[in-house]
C-alpha positions in Angstrom: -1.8 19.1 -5.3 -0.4 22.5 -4.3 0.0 21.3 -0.5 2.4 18.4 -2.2 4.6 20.5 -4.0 5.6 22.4 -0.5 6.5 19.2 1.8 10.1 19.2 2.8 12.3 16.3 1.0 13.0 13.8 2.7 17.0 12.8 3.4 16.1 8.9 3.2 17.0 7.2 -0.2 13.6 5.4 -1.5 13.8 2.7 -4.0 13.7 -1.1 -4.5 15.3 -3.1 -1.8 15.3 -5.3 1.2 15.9 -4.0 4.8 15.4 -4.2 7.9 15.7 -0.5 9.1 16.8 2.7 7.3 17.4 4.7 9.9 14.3 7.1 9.4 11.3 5.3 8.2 11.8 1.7 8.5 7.7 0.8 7.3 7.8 -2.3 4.7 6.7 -2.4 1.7 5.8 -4.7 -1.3 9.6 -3.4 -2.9 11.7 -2.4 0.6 11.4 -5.9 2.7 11.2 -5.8 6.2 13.1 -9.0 8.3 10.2 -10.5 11.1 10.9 -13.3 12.9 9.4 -15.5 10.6 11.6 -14.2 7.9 10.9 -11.2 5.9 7.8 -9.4 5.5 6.0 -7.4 1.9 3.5 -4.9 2.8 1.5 -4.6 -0.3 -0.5 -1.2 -0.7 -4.0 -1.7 -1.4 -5.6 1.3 -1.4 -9.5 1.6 -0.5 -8.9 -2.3 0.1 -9.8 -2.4 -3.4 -8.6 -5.7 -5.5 -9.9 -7.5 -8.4 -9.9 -11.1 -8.6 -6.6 -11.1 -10.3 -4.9 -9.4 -8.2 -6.5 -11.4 -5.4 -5.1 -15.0 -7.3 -1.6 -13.0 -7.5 -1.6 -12.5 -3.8 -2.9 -16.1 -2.7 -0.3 -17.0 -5.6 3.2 -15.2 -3.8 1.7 -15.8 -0.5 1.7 -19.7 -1.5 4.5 -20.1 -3.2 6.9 -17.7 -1.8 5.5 -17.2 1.9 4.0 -18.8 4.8 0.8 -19.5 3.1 -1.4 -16.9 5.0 -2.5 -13.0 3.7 -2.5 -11.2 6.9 -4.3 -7.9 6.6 -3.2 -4.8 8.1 -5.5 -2.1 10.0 -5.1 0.1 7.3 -6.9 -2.4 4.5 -3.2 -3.8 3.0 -1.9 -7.1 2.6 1.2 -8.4 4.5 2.7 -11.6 2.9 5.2 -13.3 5.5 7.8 -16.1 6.0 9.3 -14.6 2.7 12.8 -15.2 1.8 15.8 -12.6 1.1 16.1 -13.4 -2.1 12.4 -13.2 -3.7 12.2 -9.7 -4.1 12.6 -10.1 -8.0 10.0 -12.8 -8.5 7.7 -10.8 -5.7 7.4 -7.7 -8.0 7.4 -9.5 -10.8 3.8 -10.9 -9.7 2.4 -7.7 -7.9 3.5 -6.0 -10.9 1.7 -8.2 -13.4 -0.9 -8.1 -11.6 -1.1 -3.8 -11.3 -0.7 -3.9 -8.0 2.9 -1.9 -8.4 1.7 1.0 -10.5 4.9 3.1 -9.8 7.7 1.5 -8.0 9.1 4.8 -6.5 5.3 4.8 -4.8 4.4 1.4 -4.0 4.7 2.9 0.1 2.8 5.6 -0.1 -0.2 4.8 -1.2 -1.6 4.4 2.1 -5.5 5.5 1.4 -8.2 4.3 3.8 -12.3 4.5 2.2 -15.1 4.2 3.6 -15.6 -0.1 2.5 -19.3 0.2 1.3 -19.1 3.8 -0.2 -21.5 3.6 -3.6 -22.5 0.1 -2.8 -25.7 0.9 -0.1 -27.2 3.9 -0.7 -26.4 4.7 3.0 -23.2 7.4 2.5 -23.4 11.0 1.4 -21.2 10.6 -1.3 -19.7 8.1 -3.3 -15.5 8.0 -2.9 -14.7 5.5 -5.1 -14.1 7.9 -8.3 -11.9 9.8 -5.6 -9.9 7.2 -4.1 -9.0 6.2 -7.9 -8.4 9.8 -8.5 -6.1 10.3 -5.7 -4.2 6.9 -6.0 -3.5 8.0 -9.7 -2.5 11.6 -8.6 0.0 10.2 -5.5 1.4 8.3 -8.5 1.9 10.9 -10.9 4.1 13.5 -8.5 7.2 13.4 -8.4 7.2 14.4 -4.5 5.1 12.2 -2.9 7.6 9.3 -3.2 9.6 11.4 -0.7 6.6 10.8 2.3 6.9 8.6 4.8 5.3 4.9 4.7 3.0 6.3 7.6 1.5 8.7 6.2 -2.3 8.3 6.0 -5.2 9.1 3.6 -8.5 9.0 4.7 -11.8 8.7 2.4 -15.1 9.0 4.1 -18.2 8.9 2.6 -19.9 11.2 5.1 -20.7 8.1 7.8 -18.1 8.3 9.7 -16.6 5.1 9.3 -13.3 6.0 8.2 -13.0 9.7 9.6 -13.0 8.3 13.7 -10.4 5.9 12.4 -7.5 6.8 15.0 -3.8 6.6 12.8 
Protein backbone atom coordinates (compact mmCIF):
# COMPACT_ATOMS: atom_id res chain seq x y z
CA UNK A 1 0.00 0.00 0.00
CA UNK A 2 3.14 2.10 -0.11
CA UNK A 3 2.07 3.64 -3.56
CA UNK A 4 -1.18 4.95 -1.45
CA UNK A 5 0.48 6.57 1.16
CA UNK A 6 2.30 8.98 -1.54
CA UNK A 7 -0.94 10.23 -3.61
CA UNK A 8 -1.42 13.95 -3.33
CA UNK A 9 -4.70 14.94 -1.17
CA UNK A 10 -7.14 15.84 -2.70
CA UNK A 11 -8.76 19.67 -2.07
CA UNK A 12 -12.49 18.27 -2.54
CA UNK A 13 -14.38 17.68 0.75
CA UNK A 14 -15.71 13.89 0.62
CA UNK A 15 -18.48 12.82 2.76
CA UNK A 16 -22.27 12.03 2.83
CA UNK A 17 -24.44 14.27 0.69
CA UNK A 18 -26.42 15.06 -2.24
CA UNK A 19 -25.15 17.02 -5.30
CA UNK A 20 -25.15 17.66 -8.36
CA UNK A 21 -21.42 18.87 -9.03
CA UNK A 22 -18.53 19.63 -6.65
CA UNK A 23 -16.50 21.40 -8.75
CA UNK A 24 -13.75 18.64 -9.18
CA UNK A 25 -15.10 15.16 -9.22
CA UNK A 26 -18.75 15.29 -9.63
CA UNK A 27 -19.01 11.02 -10.07
CA UNK A 28 -22.18 9.75 -7.87
CA UNK A 29 -22.30 7.58 -5.46
CA UNK A 30 -24.51 5.45 -3.18
CA UNK A 31 -23.87 8.59 -0.29
CA UNK A 32 -23.10 11.85 -2.73
CA UNK A 33 -26.37 11.94 -5.09
CA UNK A 34 -26.09 12.99 -8.34
CA UNK A 35 -29.46 15.11 -10.03
CA UNK A 36 -30.38 13.26 -13.73
CA UNK A 37 -33.25 14.13 -15.46
CA UNK A 38 -35.29 11.69 -14.02
CA UNK A 39 -34.45 12.91 -10.56
CA UNK A 40 -31.44 11.87 -8.69
CA UNK A 41 -29.23 9.12 -9.22
CA UNK A 42 -27.04 6.41 -6.36
CA UNK A 43 -24.21 4.72 -7.82
CA UNK A 44 -23.68 1.79 -5.61
CA UNK A 45 -20.08 0.25 -5.67
CA UNK A 46 -20.06 -3.29 -6.31
CA UNK A 47 -16.88 -4.40 -6.60
CA UNK A 48 -15.99 -7.60 -8.75
CA UNK A 49 -19.83 -7.38 -9.45
CA UNK A 50 -19.99 -9.47 -6.53
CA UNK A 51 -23.49 -9.54 -4.39
CA UNK A 52 -25.23 -12.03 -2.31
CA UNK A 53 -28.71 -12.54 -2.45
CA UNK A 54 -29.33 -10.05 0.23
CA UNK A 55 -27.77 -7.49 -0.95
CA UNK A 56 -29.39 -8.26 -4.32
CA UNK A 57 -33.24 -8.14 -2.32
CA UNK A 58 -31.80 -4.66 -0.73
CA UNK A 59 -31.17 -3.27 -4.13
CA UNK A 60 -34.50 -4.53 -5.96
CA UNK A 61 -35.90 -3.35 -2.41
CA UNK A 62 -34.55 0.83 -2.71
CA UNK A 63 -34.83 0.51 -6.42
CA UNK A 64 -38.70 -0.32 -5.76
CA UNK A 65 -39.56 1.60 -3.26
CA UNK A 66 -37.55 4.61 -3.58
CA UNK A 67 -36.71 4.69 -7.39
CA UNK A 68 -37.97 4.12 -10.78
CA UNK A 69 -38.22 0.54 -10.37
CA UNK A 70 -35.18 -0.53 -12.69
CA UNK A 71 -31.22 -1.52 -11.55
CA UNK A 72 -29.35 -0.14 -14.33
CA UNK A 73 -25.80 -1.51 -14.40
CA UNK A 74 -22.92 0.45 -15.09
CA UNK A 75 -19.76 -0.66 -17.44
CA UNK A 76 -17.75 -0.95 -14.61
CA UNK A 77 -20.13 -3.96 -12.84
CA UNK A 78 -22.15 -1.23 -10.24
CA UNK A 79 -25.58 -0.64 -9.73
CA UNK A 80 -27.26 2.77 -10.52
CA UNK A 81 -30.73 3.20 -8.79
CA UNK A 82 -32.67 6.24 -10.52
CA UNK A 83 -35.75 8.42 -10.36
CA UNK A 84 -34.65 8.85 -6.60
CA UNK A 85 -35.79 11.70 -4.57
CA UNK A 86 -33.75 14.54 -2.61
CA UNK A 87 -34.69 13.56 0.32
CA UNK A 88 -34.03 9.64 0.54
CA UNK A 89 -30.58 9.69 1.23
CA UNK A 90 -31.09 8.59 4.94
CA UNK A 91 -33.41 5.75 4.25
CA UNK A 92 -31.01 4.79 1.01
CA UNK A 93 -27.98 4.09 3.31
CA UNK A 94 -29.85 2.89 5.79
CA UNK A 95 -30.72 -0.19 3.40
CA UNK A 96 -27.26 -0.48 1.53
CA UNK A 97 -25.82 -0.29 4.84
CA UNK A 98 -27.79 -3.17 6.32
CA UNK A 99 -27.23 -4.90 3.74
CA UNK A 100 -22.97 -4.45 3.75
CA UNK A 101 -23.04 -2.85 0.84
CA UNK A 102 -21.63 0.53 2.65
CA UNK A 103 -18.60 -0.94 4.46
CA UNK A 104 -17.06 2.49 5.14
CA UNK A 105 -18.93 5.55 4.25
CA UNK A 106 -15.82 7.85 3.69
CA UNK A 107 -15.20 4.96 0.78
CA UNK A 108 -18.42 3.90 -0.63
CA UNK A 109 -16.75 5.90 -4.23
CA UNK A 110 -13.79 4.41 -4.43
CA UNK A 111 -14.21 1.12 -4.57
CA UNK A 112 -14.26 1.02 -8.14
CA UNK A 113 -12.65 -2.76 -8.76
CA UNK A 114 -13.31 -4.53 -12.02
CA UNK A 115 -12.55 -8.86 -11.97
CA UNK A 116 -12.41 -11.05 -14.24
CA UNK A 117 -16.61 -12.38 -13.76
CA UNK A 118 -15.78 -16.22 -13.99
CA UNK A 119 -12.29 -16.14 -12.13
CA UNK A 120 -12.26 -19.52 -9.84
CA UNK A 121 -15.52 -20.62 -11.27
CA UNK A 122 -14.19 -22.58 -14.79
CA UNK A 123 -10.97 -23.77 -14.46
CA UNK A 124 -10.21 -21.62 -17.61
CA UNK A 125 -8.00 -18.50 -15.79
CA UNK A 126 -4.48 -18.59 -14.45
CA UNK A 127 -5.28 -17.58 -11.20
CA UNK A 128 -8.08 -17.26 -9.05
CA UNK A 129 -8.78 -13.16 -8.01
CA UNK A 130 -11.50 -13.65 -5.87
CA UNK A 131 -9.38 -13.86 -2.43
CA UNK A 132 -7.67 -10.60 -4.00
CA UNK A 133 -10.54 -8.57 -4.96
CA UNK A 134 -11.78 -9.23 -1.17
CA UNK A 135 -8.29 -8.46 -0.11
CA UNK A 136 -8.11 -5.24 -1.88
CA UNK A 137 -11.72 -4.01 -1.24
CA UNK A 138 -10.87 -4.54 2.60
CA UNK A 139 -7.40 -2.82 2.21
CA UNK A 140 -9.07 0.48 0.11
CA UNK A 141 -11.35 0.47 3.16
CA UNK A 142 -8.94 0.32 5.80
CA UNK A 143 -6.55 3.53 4.61
CA UNK A 144 -7.17 6.52 5.55
CA UNK A 145 -6.03 8.00 2.01
CA UNK A 146 -7.78 6.30 -0.40
CA UNK A 147 -11.05 8.18 0.46
CA UNK A 148 -9.16 11.21 -0.98
CA UNK A 149 -9.23 9.45 -4.83
CA UNK A 150 -11.28 10.36 -7.30
CA UNK A 151 -14.73 8.30 -8.10
CA UNK A 152 -12.91 7.47 -11.46
CA UNK A 153 -10.29 5.82 -10.48
CA UNK A 154 -10.19 2.21 -11.63
CA UNK A 155 -8.99 -1.27 -10.35
CA UNK A 156 -8.63 -3.90 -12.58
CA UNK A 157 -8.43 -7.77 -11.51
CA UNK A 158 -7.61 -10.23 -14.31
CA UNK A 159 -7.25 -13.65 -14.03
CA UNK A 160 -4.71 -14.05 -16.74
CA UNK A 161 -7.53 -14.22 -19.79
CA UNK A 162 -7.61 -11.06 -20.61
CA UNK A 163 -11.05 -10.25 -20.04
CA UNK A 164 -10.63 -7.49 -17.77
CA UNK A 165 -7.02 -6.17 -18.62
CA UNK A 166 -8.22 -4.96 -22.56
CA UNK A 167 -11.08 -3.24 -20.66
CA UNK A 168 -10.48 0.44 -21.96
CA UNK A 169 -11.33 3.02 -18.65
Amino acid sequence: MGMLRRMPASPLPLGPGASGSSGGDACPGALRLHAADDGFLARVRIPGGVVSVTQARALAEVAGRLGDGMLHLTSRGNVQVRGLSGECGGELAAVLGGAGLLPSAAHERVRNVVASPMSGLDGHGYVDVRDWLTGLDDALCASSVTPELSGRFLFALDDGRGDVATLRP
